[in-house]
VOVEX-41838 format. One record per residue (C-alpha): residue number from 1; chain; x, y, z. Coordinates in steps of 0.2 Angstrom, whole numbers, plus 5000, padded with zeros to 4 digits. Example, Ala and Ser with C-alpha at 12.3 -4.5 7.8 and 13.67 -1.06 7.14 Angstrom:
BEGIN
    k  c    c1    c2    c3
    1  A  5062  4978  5039
    2  A  5068  4995  5036
% end
This chain:
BEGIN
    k  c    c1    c2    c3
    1  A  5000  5000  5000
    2  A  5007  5016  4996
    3  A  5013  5028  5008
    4  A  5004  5047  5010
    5  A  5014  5061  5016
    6  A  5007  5074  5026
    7  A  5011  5092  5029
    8  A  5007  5107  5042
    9  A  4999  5121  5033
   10  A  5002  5136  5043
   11  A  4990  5147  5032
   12  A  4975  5135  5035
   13  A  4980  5128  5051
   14  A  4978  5111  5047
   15  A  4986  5095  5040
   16  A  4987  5094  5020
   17  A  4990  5080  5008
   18  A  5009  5081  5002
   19  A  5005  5081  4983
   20  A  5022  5083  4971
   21  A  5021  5092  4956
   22  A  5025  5082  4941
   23  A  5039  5095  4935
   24  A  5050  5089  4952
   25  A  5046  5071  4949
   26  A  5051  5070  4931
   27  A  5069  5082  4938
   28  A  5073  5069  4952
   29  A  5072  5056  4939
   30  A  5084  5065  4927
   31  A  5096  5068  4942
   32  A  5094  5050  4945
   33  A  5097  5045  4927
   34  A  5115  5055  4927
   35  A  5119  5051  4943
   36  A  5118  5031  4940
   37  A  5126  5035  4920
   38  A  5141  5044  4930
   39  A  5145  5032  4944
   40  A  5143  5018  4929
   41  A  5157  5028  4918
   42  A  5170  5030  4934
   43  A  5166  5011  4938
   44  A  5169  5005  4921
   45  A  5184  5020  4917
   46  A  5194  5010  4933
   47  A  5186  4993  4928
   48  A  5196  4994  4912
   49  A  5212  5004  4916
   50  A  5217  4991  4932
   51  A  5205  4975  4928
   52  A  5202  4973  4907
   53  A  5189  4973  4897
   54  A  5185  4954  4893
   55  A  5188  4955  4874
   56  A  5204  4962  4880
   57  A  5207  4949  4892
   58  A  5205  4936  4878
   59  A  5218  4946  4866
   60  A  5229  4946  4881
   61  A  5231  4929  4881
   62  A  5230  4925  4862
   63  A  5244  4938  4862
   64  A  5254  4927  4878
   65  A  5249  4910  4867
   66  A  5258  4916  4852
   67  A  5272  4922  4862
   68  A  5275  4906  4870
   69  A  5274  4899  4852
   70  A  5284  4909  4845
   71  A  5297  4907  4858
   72  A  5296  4887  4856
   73  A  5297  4889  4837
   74  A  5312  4899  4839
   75  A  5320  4887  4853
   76  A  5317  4875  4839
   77  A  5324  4885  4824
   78  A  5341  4887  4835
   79  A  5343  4868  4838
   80  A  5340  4865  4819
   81  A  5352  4878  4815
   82  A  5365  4872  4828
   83  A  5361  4854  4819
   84  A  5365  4858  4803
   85  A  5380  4868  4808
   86  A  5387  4852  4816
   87  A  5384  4842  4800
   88  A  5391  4855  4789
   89  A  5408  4854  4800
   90  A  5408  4835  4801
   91  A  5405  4834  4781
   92  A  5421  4847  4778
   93  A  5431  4842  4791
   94  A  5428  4824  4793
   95  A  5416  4815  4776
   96  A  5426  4824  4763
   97  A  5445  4824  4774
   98  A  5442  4804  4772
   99  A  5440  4803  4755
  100  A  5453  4819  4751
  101  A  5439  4830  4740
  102  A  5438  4848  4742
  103  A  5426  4855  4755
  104  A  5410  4865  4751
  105  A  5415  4883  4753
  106  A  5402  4893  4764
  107  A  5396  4905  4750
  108  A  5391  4887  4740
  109  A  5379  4886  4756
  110  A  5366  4896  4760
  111  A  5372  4908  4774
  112  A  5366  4908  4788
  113  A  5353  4919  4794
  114  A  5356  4933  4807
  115  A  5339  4930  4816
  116  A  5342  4937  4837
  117  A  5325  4943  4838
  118  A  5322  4946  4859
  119  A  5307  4939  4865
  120  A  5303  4956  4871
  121  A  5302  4963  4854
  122  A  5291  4950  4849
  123  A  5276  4962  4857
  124  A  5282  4976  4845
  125  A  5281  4966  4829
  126  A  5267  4966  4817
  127  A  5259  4949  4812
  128  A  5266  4951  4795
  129  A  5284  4954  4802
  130  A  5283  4941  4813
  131  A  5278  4928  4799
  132  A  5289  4934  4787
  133  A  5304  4933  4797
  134  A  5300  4912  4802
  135  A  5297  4911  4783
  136  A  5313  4920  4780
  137  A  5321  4908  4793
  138  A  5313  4892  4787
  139  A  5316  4897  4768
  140  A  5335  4897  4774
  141  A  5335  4881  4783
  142  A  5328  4872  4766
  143  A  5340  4878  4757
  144  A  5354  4872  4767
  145  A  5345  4857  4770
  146  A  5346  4856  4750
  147  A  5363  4860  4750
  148  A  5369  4846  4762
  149  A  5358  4832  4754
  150  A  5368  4836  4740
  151  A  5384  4837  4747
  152  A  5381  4819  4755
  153  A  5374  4811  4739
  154  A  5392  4818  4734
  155  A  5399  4809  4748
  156  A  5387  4793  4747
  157  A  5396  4792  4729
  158  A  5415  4795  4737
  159  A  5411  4781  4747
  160  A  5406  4769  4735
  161  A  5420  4773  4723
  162  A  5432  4770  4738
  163  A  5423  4755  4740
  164  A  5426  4750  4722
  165  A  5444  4756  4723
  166  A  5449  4746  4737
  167  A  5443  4731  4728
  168  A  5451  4733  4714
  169  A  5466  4737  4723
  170  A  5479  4721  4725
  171  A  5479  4720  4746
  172  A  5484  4701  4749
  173  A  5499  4689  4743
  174  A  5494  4677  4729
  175  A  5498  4663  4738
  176  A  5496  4657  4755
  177  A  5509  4661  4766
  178  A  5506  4660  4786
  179  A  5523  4655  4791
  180  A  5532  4671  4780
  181  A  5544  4657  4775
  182  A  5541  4658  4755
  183  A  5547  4672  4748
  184  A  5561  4667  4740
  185  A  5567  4682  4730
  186  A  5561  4700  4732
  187  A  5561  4715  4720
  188  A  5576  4724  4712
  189  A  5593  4717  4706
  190  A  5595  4699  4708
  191  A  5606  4687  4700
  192  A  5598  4676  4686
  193  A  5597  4659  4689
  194  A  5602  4654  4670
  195  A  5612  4668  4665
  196  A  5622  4671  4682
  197  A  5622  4692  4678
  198  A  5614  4704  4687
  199  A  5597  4709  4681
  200  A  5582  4719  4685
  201  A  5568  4703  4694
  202  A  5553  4714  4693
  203  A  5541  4704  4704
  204  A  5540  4693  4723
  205  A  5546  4674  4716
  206  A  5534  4664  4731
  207  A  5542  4646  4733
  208  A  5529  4632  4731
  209  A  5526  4615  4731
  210  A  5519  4612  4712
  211  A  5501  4611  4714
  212  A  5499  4624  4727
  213  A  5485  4638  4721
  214  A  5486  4652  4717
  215  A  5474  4668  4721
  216  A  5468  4682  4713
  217  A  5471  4697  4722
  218  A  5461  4713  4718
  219  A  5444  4712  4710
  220  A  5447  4712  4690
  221  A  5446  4705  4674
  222  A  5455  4692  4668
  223  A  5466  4699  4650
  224  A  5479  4686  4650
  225  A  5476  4668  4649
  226  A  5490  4653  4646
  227  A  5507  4656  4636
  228  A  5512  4668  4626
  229  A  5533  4664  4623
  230  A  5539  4677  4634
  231  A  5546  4668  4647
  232  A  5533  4667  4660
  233  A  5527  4651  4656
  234  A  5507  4649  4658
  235  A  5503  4666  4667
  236  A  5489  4676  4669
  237  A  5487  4695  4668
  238  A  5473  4704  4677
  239  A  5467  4724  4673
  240  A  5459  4728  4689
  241  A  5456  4746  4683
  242  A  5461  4761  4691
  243  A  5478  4760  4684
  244  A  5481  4741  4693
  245  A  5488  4726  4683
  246  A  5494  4709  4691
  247  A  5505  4697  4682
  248  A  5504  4678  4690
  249  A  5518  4667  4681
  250  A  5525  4650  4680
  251  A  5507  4641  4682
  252  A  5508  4621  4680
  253  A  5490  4624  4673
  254  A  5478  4642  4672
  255  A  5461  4639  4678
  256  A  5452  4656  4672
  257  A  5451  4661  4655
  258  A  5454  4677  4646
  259  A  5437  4690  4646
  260  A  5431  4685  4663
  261  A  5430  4694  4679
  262  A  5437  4688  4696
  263  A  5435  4694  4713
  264  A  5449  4695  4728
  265  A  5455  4678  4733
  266  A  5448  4669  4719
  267  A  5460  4653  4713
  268  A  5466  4657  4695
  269  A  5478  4643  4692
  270  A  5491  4634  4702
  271  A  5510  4633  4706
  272  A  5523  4626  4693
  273  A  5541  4629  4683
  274  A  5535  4632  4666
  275  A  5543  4643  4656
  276  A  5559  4652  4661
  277  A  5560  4645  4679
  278  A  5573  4636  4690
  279  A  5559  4627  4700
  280  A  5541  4628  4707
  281  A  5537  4646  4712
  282  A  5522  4660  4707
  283  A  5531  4676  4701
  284  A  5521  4689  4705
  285  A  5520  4706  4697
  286  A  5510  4724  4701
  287  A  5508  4735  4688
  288  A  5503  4753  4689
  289  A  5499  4762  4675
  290  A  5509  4754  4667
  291  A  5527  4755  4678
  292  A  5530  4740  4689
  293  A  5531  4743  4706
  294  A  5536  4733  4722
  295  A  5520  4722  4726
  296  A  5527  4719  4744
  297  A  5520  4735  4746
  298  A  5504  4729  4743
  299  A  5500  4713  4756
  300  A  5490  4727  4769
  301  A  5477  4715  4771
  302  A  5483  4699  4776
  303  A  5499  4705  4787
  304  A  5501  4713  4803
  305  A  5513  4727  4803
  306  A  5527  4715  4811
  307  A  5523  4703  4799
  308  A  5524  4714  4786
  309  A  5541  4721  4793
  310  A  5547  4704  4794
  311  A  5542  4701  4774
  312  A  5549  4715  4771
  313  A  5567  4711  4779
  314  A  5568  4696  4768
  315  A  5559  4703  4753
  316  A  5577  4714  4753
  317  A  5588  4700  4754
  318  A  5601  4699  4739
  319  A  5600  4681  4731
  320  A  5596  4673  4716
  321  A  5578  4674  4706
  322  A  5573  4659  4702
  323  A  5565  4667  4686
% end
């Protein structure tokens, strides 16, 4: 029930109705109005300025979000960089050392990129600078990683054609010699068994029981067969590429044939005396391109370096051919 004000009306002497006019009503609802607006703009003003609005609450974060992404992209970036840098040291200083080819020079290789953005900048950069420079960074990182797959591929192909080399390249003695006990005349000036004059013996003579095999060995192919009247009896010659030739004389019988290929410690025939010889050995020859060289240098695979040193002590001992 609503309440009715009275008032003391001194005039009339008597109590009056309270009655407001309508002009007084309508001004305390206007002052009410601007007071509630106000106090709802100074609450909002120091809402926002301490507190946040909630849009910008949400683009805080988004903003913190993207920072945190950022720096994990960048921690990321760094590792990858550091990465490659490793493998492009390790491919110059150790891949290619190996195989003796040139290193890539730096300006072959994409340089580096000189990204040290601060995380506090990040704040002042514009979405479109901040993609840009990852994409710059990224771009930069593929194009090394380009560069490097090539450079191994490069390596990859070193590797198998020092693969190939080494095959190819003779490594053991043609016949078996555990007990170091058969070389029975080494390279250089020997006397000749028939002729009794110094001469130039341009091969290892290996003593053998007749019979004994005899082994191929480098990887090659077989260019020289049987006899051919030049004094090494039935022999066989073997091109094993990359400037390599072996010469395997005296054979009481060749078991390969001129054409085919052989590989490393492959039997091509066996010991005998044919042809110019004073008794059962293998006379054995090394080629390279073309000039004959000392094949006691080239036993690396079968002998230990006191072995070798041993060999090599009566490789140098002045005696008789027996070719």
């Amino acid at each position: 029930m609503k309440k009715i004000k009275y008032y003391y009306n001194t005039n009339t002497l008597r109590y009056e109705k309270l009655e407001t006019p309508f002009r007084v009503k309508l001004l305390r609802i206007f002052g009410f109005v601007a007071a509630a607006l106000v106090t709802a703009g100074l609450i909002s003003y120091v809402a926002f300025q301490f507190i946040g609005s909630p849009k910008e609450k949400i683009l805080q974060q988004q903003n913190e979000d993207l920072r945190d992404n950022y720096r994990q992209l960048k921690d990321r970036i760094q590792s990858i960089q550091q990465q490659m840098q490793e493998l492009e040291k390790r491919d110059n200083n150790v891949y290619r050392a190996i195989f003796e080819a040139n290193p890539i020079p730096d300006s072959a290789r994409a340089k580096e990129l000189e990204n040290k953005l601060e995380i506090a900048s990040v704040s002042k950069l514009q979405d479109n600078q901040l993609v840009a420079s990852i994409v710059k960074t990224l771009d930069n990182l593929s194009s090394r990683l380009v560069s490097q797959k090539k450079s191994y591929d490069e390596v990859e192909e070193l590797v198998k054609n020092k693969e190939k080399l080494l095959s190819h390249t003779p490594a053991i003695q043609p016949v078996s010699n555990k007990d170091l006990n058969r070389v029975a005349s080494g390279f250089g000036y020997r006397i000749d068994p028939v002729y009794k004059t110094t001469k130039f013996h341009a091969g290892l003579d290996f003593s053998a029981p007749q019979g004994t095999p005899i082994y191929a060995t480098a990887d090659g192919t077989v260019t020289t067969a049987g006899s051919t009247g030049n004094g090494y009896g039935n022999h066989v010659i073997i091109n094993h590429g990359y400037g390599y030739e072996t010469l395997f004389g005296h054979m009481v019988r060749v078991k390969v044939r001129s054409g085919i290929t052989v590989k490393r410690g492959e039997v091509i025939g066996w010991v005998g005396s044919t042809g110019k010889s004073t008794g059962p050995h293998c006379h054995y020859e090394v080629h390279k391109n073309g000039e004959k060289i000392n094949p006691i240098y080239f036993f690396f695979n079968d002998l230990t370096p006191e072995q070798f040193d041993m060999l090599l002590k009566k490789a140098a001992a002045s005696n008789q051919s027996f070719d």
